[in-house]
C-alpha positions in Angstrom: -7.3 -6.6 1.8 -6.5 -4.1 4.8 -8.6 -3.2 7.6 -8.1 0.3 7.7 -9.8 0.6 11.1 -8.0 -2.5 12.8 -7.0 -1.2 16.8 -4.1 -3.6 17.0 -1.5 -1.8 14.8 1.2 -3.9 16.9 0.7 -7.5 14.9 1.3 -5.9 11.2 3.8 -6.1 9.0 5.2 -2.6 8.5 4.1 -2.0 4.9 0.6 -2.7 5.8 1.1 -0.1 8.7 2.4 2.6 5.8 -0.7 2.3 3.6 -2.8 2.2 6.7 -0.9 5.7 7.7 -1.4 6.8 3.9 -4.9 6.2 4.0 -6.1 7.5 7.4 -3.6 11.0 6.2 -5.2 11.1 2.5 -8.8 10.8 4.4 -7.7 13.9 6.8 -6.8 16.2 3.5 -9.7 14.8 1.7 -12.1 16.3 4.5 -10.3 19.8 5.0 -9.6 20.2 1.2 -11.7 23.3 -0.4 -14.6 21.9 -3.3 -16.7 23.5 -5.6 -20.5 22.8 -5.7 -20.0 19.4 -7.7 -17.9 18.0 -5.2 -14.6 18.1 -6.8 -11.2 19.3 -5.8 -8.9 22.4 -6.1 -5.5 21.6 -7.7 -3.7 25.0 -7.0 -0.6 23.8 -9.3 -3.0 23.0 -12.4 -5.4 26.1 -11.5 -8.6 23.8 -12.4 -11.0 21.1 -10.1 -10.9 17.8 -10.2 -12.7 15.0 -9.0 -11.6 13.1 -5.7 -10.4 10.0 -7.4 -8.0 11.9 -9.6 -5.9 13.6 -6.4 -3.1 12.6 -5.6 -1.2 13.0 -2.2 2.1 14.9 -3.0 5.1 15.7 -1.5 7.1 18.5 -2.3 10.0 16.5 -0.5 9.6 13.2 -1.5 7.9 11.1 0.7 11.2 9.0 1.6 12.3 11.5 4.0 10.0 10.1 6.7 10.8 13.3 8.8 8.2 15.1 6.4 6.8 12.1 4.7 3.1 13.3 7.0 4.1 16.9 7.6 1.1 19.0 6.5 3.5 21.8 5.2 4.9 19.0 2.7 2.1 17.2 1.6 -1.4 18.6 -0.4 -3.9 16.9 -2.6 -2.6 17.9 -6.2 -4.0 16.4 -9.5 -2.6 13.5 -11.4 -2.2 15.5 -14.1 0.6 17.2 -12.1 1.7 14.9 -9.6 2.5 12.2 -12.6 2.4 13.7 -15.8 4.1 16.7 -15.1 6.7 15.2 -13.2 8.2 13.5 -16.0 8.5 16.8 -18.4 12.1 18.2 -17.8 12.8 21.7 -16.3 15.7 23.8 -15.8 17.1 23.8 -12.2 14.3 21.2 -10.9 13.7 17.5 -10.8 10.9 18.7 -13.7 8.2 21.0 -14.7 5.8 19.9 -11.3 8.7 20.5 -8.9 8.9 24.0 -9.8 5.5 24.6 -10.3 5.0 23.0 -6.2 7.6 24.6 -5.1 6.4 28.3 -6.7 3.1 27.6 -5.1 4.4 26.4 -2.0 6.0 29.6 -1.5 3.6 31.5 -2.0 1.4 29.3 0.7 3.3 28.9 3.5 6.0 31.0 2.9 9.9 31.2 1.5 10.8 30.5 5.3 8.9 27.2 5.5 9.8 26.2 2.3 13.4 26.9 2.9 13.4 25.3 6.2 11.9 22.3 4.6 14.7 22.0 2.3 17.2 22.7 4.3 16.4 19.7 6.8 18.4 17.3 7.1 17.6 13.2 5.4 17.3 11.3 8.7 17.5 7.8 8.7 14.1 6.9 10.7 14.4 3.6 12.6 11.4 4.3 14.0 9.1 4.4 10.9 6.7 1.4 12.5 6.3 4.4 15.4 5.9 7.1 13.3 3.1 5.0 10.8 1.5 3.8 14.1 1.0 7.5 15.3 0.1 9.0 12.4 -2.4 6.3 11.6 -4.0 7.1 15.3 -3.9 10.8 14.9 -5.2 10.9 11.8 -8.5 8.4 11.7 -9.9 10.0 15.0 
């Protein structure tokens, strides 16, 4: 099991350094998130509230491209229901039906300029991903 408040990130193995980013990066979504008077979550894509345990951290570019994989622009609590289930049904000119339905949203968030800029970055290679899960982890559990 993972200590997700251990100070010495330096002496872990660099996928327990991911999760600990993940976690301290879901926790700071989970408290700036907008919920109703039961306590549960806003999924914009599916329209509807859900309850905490059935968000999911998404990323409209997947979270591979570590240049983005913590950017706040990319990444939002959406529902299961979306981020799994709709991901597998097909759509014209997308990946699938959630892709389109993120990206539609997206733009009318933050913009067709963000969202453009987003996918027009480049895929760096990050050899610095035990740097980037180390800061994000300490930014993010403060």
């Amino acid at each position: 099991m993972i200590d997700y408040n251990v100070e010495d990130l330096s002496k872990l193995k660099i996928s327990e350094l991911k999760r600990i980013a993940e976690y301290w990066f879901r926790q700071h979504l989970l408290s700036i998130v907008e919920r109703d008077g039961r306590n549960r979550i806003y999924c914009p894509l599916k329209q509807k509230w859900f309850l905490e345990k059935y968000m999911q951290v998404a990323h409209f570019r997947d979270r591979n491209h570590l240049d983005t994989a913590f950017d706040p622009d990319n990444c939002h609590l959406i529902s299961k229901v979306s981020n799994v289930w709709d991901a597998k049904e097909p759509q014209e000119g997308y990946k699938s039906k959630h892709h389109k339905e993120y990206e539609d949203w997206l733009r009318l968030e933050i913009g067709d300029k963000k969202v453009d800029d987003l996918l027009e970055r480049p895929r760096n290679l990050t050899i610095f991903a035990r740097e980037l899960y180390k800061k994000t982890a300490d930014e993010y559990r403060r």
